[in-house]
PyMOL Python script that loads the backbone (N, CA, C, O; Angstrom):
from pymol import cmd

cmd.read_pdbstr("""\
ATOM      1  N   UNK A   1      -2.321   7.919-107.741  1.00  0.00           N
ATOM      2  CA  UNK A   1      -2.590   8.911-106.703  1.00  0.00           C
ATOM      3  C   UNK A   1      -3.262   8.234-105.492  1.00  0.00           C
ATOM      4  O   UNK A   1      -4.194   7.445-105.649  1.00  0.00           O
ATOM      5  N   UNK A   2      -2.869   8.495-104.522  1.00  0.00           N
ATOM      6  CA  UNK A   2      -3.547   8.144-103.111  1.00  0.00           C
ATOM      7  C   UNK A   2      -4.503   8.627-102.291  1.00  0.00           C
ATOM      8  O   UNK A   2      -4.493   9.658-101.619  1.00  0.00           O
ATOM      9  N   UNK A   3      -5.485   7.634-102.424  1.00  0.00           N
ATOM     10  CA  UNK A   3      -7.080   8.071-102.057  1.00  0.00           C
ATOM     11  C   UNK A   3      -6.622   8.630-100.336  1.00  0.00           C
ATOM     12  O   UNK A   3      -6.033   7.939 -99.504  1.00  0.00           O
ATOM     13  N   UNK A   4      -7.050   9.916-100.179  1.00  0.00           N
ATOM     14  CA  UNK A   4      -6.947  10.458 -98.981  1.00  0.00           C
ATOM     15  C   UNK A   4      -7.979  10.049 -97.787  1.00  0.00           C
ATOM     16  O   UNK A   4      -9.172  10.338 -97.876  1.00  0.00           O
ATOM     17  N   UNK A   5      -7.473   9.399 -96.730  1.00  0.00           N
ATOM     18  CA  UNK A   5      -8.680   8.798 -96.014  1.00  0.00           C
ATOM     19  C   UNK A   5      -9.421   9.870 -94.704  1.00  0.00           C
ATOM     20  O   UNK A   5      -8.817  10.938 -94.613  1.00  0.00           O
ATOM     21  N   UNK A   6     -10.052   9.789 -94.181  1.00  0.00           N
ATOM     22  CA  UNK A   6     -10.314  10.342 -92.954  1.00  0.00           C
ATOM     23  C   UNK A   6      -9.669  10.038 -91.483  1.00  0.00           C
ATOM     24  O   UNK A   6      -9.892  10.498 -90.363  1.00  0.00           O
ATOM     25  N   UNK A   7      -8.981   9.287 -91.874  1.00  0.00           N
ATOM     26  CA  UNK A   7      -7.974   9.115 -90.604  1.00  0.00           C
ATOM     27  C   UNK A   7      -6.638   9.829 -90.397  1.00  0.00           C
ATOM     28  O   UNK A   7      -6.121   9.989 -89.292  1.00  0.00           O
ATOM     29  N   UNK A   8      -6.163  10.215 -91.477  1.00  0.00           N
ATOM     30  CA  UNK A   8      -5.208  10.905 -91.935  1.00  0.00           C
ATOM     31  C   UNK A   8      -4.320  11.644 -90.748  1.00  0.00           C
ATOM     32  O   UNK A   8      -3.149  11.467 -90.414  1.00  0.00           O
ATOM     33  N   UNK A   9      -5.317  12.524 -90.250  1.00  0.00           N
ATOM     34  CA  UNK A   9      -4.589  13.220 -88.692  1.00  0.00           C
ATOM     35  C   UNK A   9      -4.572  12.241 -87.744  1.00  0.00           C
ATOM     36  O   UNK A   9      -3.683  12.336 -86.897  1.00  0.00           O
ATOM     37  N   UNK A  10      -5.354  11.294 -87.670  1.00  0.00           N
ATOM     38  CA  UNK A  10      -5.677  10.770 -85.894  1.00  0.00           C
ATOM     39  C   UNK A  10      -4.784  10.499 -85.204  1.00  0.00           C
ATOM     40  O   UNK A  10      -4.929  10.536 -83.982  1.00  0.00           O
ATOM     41  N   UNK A  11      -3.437  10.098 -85.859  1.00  0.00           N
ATOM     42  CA  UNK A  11      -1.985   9.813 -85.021  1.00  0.00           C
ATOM     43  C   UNK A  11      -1.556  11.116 -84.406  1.00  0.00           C
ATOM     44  O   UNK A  11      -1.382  11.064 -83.188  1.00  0.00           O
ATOM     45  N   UNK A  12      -1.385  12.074 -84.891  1.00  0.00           N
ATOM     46  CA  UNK A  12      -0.939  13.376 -84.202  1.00  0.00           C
ATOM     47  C   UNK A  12      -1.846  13.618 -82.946  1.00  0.00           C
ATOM     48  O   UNK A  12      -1.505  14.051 -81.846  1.00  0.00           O
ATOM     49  N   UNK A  13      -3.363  13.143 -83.480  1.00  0.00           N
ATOM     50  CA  UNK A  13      -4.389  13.746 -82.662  1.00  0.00           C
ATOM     51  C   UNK A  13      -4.525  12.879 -81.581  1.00  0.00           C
ATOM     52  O   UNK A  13      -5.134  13.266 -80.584  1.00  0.00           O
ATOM     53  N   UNK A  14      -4.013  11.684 -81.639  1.00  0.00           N
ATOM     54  CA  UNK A  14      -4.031  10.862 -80.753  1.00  0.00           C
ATOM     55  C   UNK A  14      -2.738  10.933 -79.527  1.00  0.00           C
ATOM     56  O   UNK A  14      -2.896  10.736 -78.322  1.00  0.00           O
ATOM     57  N   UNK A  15      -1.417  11.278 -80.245  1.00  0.00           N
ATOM     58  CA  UNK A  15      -0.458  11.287 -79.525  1.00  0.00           C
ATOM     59  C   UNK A  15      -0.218  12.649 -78.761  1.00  0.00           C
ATOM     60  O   UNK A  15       0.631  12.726 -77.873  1.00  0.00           O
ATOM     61  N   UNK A  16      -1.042  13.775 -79.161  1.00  0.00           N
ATOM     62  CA  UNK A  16      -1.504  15.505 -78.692  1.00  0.00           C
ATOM     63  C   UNK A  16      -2.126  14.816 -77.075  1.00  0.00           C
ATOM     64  O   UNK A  16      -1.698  15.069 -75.949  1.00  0.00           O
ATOM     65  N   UNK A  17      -3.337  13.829 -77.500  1.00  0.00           N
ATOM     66  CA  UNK A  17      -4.239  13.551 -76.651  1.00  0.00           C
ATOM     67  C   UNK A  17      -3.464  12.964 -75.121  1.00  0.00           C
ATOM     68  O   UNK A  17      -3.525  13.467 -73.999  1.00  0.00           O
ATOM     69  N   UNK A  18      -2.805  11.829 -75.545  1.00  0.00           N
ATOM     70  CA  UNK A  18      -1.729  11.001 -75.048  1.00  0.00           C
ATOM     71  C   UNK A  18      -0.673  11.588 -74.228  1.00  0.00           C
ATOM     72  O   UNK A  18      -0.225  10.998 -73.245  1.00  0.00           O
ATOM     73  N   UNK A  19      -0.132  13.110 -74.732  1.00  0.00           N
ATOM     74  CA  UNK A  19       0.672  13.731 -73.397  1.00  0.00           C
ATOM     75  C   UNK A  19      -0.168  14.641 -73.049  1.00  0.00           C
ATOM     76  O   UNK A  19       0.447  15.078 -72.076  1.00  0.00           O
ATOM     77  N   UNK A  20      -1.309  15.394 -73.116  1.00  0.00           N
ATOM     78  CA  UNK A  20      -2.273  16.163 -72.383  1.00  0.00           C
ATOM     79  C   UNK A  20      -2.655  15.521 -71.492  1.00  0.00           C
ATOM     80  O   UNK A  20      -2.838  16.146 -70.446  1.00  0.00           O
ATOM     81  N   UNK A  21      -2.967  13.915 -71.484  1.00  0.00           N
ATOM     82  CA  UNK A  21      -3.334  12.979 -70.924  1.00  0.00           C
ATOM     83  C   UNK A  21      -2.493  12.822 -69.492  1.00  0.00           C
ATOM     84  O   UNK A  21      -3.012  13.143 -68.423  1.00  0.00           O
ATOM     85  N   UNK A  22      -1.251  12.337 -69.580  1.00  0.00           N
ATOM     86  CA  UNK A  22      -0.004  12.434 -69.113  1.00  0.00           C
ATOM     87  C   UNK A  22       0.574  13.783 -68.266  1.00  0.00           C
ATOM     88  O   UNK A  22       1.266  13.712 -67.250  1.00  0.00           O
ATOM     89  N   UNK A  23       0.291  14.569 -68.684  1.00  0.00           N
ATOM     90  CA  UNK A  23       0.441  15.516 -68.089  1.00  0.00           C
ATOM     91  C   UNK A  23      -0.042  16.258 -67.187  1.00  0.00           C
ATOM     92  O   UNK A  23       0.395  17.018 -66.323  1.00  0.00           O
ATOM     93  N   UNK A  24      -1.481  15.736 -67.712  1.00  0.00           N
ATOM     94  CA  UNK A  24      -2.787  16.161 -66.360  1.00  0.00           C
ATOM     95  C   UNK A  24      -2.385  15.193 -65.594  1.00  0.00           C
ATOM     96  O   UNK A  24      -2.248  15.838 -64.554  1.00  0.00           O
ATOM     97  N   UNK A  25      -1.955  13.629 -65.198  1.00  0.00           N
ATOM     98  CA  UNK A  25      -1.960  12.951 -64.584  1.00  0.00           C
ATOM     99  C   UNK A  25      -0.636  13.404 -63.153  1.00  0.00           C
ATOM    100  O   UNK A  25      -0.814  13.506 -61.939  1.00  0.00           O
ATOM    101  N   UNK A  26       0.403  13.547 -63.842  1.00  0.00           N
ATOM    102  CA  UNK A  26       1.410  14.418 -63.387  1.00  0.00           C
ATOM    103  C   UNK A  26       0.657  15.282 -62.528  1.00  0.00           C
ATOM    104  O   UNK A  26       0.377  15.048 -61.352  1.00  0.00           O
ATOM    105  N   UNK A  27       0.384  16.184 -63.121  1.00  0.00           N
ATOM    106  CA  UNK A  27      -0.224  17.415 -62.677  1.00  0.00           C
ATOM    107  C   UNK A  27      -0.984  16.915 -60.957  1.00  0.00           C
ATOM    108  O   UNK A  27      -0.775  17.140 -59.765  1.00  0.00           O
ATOM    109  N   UNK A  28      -1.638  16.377 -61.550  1.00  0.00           N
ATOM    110  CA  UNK A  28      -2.716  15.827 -60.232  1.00  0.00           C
ATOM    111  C   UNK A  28      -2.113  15.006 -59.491  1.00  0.00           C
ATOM    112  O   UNK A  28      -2.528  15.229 -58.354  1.00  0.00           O
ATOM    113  N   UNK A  29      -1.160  13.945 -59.462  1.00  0.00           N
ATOM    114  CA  UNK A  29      -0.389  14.011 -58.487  1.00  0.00           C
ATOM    115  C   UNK A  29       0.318  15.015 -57.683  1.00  0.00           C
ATOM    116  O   UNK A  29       0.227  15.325 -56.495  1.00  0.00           O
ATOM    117  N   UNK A  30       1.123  15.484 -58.753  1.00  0.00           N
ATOM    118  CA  UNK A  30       1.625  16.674 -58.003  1.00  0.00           C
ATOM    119  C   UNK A  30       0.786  17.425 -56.494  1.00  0.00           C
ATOM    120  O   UNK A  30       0.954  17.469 -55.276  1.00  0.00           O
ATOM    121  N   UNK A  31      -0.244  17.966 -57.612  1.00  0.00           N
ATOM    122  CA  UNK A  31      -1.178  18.980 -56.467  1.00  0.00           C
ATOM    123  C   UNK A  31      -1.785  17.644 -55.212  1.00  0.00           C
ATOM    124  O   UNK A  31      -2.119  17.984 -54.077  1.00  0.00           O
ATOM    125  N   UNK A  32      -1.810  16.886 -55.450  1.00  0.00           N
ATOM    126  CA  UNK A  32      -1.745  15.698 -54.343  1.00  0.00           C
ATOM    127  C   UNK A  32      -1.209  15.576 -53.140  1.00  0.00           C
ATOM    128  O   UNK A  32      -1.746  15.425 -52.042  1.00  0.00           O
ATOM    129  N   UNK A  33       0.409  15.691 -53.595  1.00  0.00           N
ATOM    130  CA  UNK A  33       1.525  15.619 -53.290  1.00  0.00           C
ATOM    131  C   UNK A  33       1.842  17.002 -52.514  1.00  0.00           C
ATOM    132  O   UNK A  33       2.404  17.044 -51.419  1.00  0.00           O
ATOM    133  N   UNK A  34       1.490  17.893 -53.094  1.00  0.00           N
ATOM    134  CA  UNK A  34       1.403  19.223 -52.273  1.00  0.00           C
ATOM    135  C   UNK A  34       0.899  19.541 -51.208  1.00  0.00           C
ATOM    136  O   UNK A  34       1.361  20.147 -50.241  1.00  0.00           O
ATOM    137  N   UNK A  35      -0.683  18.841 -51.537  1.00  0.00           N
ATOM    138  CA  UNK A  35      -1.636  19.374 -50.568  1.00  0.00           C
ATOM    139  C   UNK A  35      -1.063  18.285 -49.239  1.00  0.00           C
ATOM    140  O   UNK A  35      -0.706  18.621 -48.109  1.00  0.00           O
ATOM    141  N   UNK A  36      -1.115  17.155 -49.729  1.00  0.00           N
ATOM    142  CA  UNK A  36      -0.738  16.475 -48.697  1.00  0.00           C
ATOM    143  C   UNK A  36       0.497  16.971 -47.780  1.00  0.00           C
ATOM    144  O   UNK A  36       0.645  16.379 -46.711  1.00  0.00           O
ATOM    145  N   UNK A  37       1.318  17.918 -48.082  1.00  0.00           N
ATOM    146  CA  UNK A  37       2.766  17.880 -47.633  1.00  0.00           C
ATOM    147  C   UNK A  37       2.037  19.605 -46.590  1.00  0.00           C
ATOM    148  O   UNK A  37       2.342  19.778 -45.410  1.00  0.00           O
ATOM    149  N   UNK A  38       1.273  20.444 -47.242  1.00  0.00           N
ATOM    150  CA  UNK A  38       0.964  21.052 -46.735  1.00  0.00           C
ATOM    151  C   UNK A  38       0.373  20.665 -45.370  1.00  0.00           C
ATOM    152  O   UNK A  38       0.935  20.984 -44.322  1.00  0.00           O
ATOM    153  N   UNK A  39      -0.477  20.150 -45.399  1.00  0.00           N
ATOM    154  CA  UNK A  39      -1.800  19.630 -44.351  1.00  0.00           C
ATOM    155  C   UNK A  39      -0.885  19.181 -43.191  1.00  0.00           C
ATOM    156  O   UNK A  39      -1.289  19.548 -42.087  1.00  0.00           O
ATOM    157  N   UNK A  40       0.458  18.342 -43.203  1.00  0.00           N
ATOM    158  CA  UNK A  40       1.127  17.686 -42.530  1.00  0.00           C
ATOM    159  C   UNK A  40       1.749  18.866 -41.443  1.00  0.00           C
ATOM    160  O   UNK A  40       1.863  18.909 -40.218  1.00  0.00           O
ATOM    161  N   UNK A  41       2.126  19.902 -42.693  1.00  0.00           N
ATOM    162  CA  UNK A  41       2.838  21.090 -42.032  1.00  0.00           C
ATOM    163  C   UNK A  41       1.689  21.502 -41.170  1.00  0.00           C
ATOM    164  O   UNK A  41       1.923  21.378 -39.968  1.00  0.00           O
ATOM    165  N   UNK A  42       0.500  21.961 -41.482  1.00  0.00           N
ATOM    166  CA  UNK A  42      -0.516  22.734 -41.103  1.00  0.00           C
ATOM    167  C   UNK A  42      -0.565  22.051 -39.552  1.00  0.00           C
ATOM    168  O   UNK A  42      -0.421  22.868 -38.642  1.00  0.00           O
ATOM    169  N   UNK A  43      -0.735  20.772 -39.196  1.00  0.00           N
ATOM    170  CA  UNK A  43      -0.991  20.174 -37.843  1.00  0.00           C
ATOM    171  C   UNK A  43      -0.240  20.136 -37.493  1.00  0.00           C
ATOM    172  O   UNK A  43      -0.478  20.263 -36.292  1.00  0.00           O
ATOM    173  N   UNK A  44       1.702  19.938 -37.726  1.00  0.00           N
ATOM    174  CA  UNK A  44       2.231  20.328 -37.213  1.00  0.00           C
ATOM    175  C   UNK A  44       2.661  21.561 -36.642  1.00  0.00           C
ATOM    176  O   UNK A  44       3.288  21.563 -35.583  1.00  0.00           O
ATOM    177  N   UNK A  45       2.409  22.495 -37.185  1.00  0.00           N
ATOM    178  CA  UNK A  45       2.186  24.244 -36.721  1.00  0.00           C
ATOM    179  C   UNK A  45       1.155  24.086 -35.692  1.00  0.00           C
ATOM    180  O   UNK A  45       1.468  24.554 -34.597  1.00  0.00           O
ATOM    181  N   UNK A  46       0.367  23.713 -35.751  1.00  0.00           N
ATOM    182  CA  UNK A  46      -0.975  23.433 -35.054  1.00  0.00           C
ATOM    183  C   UNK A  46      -0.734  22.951 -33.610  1.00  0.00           C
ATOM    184  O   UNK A  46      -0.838  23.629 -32.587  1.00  0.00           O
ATOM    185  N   UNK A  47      -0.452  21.877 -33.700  1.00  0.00           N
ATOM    186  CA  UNK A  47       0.244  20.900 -32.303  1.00  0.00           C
ATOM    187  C   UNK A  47       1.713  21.415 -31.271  1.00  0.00           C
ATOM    188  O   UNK A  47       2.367  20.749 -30.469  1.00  0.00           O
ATOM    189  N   UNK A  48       1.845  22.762 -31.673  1.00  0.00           N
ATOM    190  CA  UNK A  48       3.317  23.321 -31.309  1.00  0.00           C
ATOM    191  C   UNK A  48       2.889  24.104 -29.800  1.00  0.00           C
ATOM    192  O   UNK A  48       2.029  24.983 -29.868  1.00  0.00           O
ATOM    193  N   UNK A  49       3.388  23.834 -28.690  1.00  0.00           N
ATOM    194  CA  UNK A  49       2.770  24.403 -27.447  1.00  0.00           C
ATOM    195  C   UNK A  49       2.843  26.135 -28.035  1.00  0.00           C
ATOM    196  O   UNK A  49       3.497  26.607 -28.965  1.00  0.00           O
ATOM    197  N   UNK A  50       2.065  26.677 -27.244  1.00  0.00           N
ATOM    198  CA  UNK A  50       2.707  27.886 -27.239  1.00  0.00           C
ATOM    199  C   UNK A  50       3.188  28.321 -26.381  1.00  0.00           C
ATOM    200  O   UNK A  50       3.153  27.828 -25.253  1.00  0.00           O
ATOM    201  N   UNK A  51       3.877  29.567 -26.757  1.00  0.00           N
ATOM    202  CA  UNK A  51       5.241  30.168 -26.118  1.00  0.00           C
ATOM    203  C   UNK A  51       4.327  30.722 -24.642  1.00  0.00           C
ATOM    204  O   UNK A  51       3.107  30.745 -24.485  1.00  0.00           O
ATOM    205  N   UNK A  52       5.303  31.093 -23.788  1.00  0.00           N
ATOM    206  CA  UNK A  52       3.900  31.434 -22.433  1.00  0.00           C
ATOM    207  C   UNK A  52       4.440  33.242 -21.948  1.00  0.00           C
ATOM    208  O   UNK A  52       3.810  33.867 -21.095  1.00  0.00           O
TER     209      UNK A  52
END
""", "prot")
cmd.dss("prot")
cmd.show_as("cartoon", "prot")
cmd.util.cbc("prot")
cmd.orient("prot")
């Protein structure tokens, strides 16, 4: 019979960890990527003569 160790889960728990990980990273680029694309728009709206 096989002595059951305490490590037993840590691979699942590690590889759970590993795309939560990954995914927040994603994530935060993304919203990066957003904000930045926004802000660009924002001064360009900004810088537009106005109509008279």
């Amino acid at each position: 019979m096989k002595k059951k160790s305490c490590n037993e889960g840590d691979p699942y728990l590690y590889k759970w960890y590993l795309e939560l990980g990954m995914s927040m990273k994603k994530l935060t680029i993304l919203l990066y990527l957003l904000s930045c694309s926004i802000e660009s728009v924002a001064q360009d709206f900004c810088s537009l003569p106005e109509p008279k």
